[in-house]
N, C-alpha and C positions, 0 to 999 in steps of 0.2 A: 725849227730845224728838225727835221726829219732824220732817224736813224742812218741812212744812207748818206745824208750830208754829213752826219758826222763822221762815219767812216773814212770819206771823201778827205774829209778835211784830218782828219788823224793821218790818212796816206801821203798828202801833202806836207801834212807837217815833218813826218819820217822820211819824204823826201826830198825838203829843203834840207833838214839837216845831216841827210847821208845818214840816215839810219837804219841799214839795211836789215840787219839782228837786233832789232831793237824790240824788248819785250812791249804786245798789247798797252798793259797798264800803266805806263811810260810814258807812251805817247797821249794815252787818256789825258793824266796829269798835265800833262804840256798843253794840251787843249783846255784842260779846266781853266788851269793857271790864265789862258787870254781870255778864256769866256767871262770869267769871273772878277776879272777888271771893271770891266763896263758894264754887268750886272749882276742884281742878286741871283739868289737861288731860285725864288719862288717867281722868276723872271724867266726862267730855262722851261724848254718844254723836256716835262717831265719823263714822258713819253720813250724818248729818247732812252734813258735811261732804265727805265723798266718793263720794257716792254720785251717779249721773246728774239731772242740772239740780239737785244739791247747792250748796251753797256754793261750793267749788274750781271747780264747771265753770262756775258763776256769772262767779265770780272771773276764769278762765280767758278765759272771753268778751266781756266786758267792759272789761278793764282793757285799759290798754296798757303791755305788757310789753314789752320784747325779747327773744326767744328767746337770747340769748347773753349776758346778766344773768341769765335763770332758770337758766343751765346753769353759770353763774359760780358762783354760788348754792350749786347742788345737788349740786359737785364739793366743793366747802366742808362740806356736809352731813352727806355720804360719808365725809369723811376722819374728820368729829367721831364720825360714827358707830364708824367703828373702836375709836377710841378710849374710846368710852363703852360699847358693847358687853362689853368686858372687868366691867364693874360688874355686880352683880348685878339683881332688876328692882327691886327698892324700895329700894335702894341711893342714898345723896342723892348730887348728881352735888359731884365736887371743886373746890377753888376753881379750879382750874387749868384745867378742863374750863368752870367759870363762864367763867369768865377770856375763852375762845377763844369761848365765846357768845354774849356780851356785844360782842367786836371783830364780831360780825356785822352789831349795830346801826349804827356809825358810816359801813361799806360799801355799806347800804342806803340811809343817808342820802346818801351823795356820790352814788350812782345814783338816787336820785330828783332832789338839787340836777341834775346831767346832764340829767334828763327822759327817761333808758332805762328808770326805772321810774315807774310813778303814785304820785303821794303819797300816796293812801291805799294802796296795795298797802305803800307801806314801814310806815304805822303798823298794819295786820294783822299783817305779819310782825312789829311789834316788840309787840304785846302780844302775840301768840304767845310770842316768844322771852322775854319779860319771865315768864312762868309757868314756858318749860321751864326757865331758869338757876337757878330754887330750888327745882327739884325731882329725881325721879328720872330713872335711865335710864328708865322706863317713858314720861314727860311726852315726852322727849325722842323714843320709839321713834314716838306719837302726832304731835308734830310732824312727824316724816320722812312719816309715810304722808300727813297734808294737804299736804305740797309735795308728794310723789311725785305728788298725785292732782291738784295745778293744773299744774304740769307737761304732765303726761298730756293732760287738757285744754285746756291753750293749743297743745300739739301738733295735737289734734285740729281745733280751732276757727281756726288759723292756719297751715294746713301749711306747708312748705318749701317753697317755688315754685323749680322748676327750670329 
């Protein structure tokens, strides 16, 4: 699926369901939410997702993140990755590795309850996370590059004011 189809398909879906003001990230969700029925992550072209005025940089630009939530985040990310790295790439991940995936949900929640992140930013990352925890290091590698890449972009689109 090609950026453009997804947009396509994000426009459809906003308007099947008469969603006229309906925030970007929203309709991302809604779309994850069926994509992610019938496949994994590492099944999605990635592309999509990372690539310039993709999703991520969408995401990036739009939402209201704090830059020191996303880096909370993505240090967290880092460490799982170490640890999942050891796995093979089609290797299911452990419950123990679920385990530490799954405590990412509730952190996301208290940073949106906060308002340092968008509520739909938190339900993106958790049907995200809700695919990588039953699946392989591979779901998981896929994950890391879509936050590497909203990251990157909310860097871009909100720099550090000096």
């Amino acid at each position: 699926m090609t950026i453009q189809d997804v947009y396509k398909k994000i426009e459809e879906i906003k308007k099947e369901k008469n969603w006229d003001n309906v925030d970007f990230l929203y309709a991302v969700n809604e779309l994850l939410k069926q994509e992610l029925k019938h496949k994994k992550l590492s099944e999605k072209n990635i592309e999509s997702f990372i690539e310039p005025n993709g999703i991520a940089d969408k995401i990036a630009h739009k939402t209201k993140i704090k830059r020191s939530q996303l880096r909370k985040f993505f240090n967290e990310i880092k460490q799982l990755k170490n640890q999942i790295s050891k796995l093979r790439p089609e290797e299911p991940i452990t419950s123990e590795l679920r385990l530490k995936i799954v405590s990412l949900m509730p952190k996301l929640a208290y940073a949106s309850g906060r308002k340092t992140i968008d509520k739909n930013f938190y339900f993106f990352m958790k049907n995200l996370l809700e695919n990588v925890k039953e699946g392989t290091r591979k779901e998981f590698e896929v994950f890391e590059q879509i936050f590497e890449a909203i990251i990157a972009y909310h860097t871009y689109h909100h720099p550090k004011e000096d």
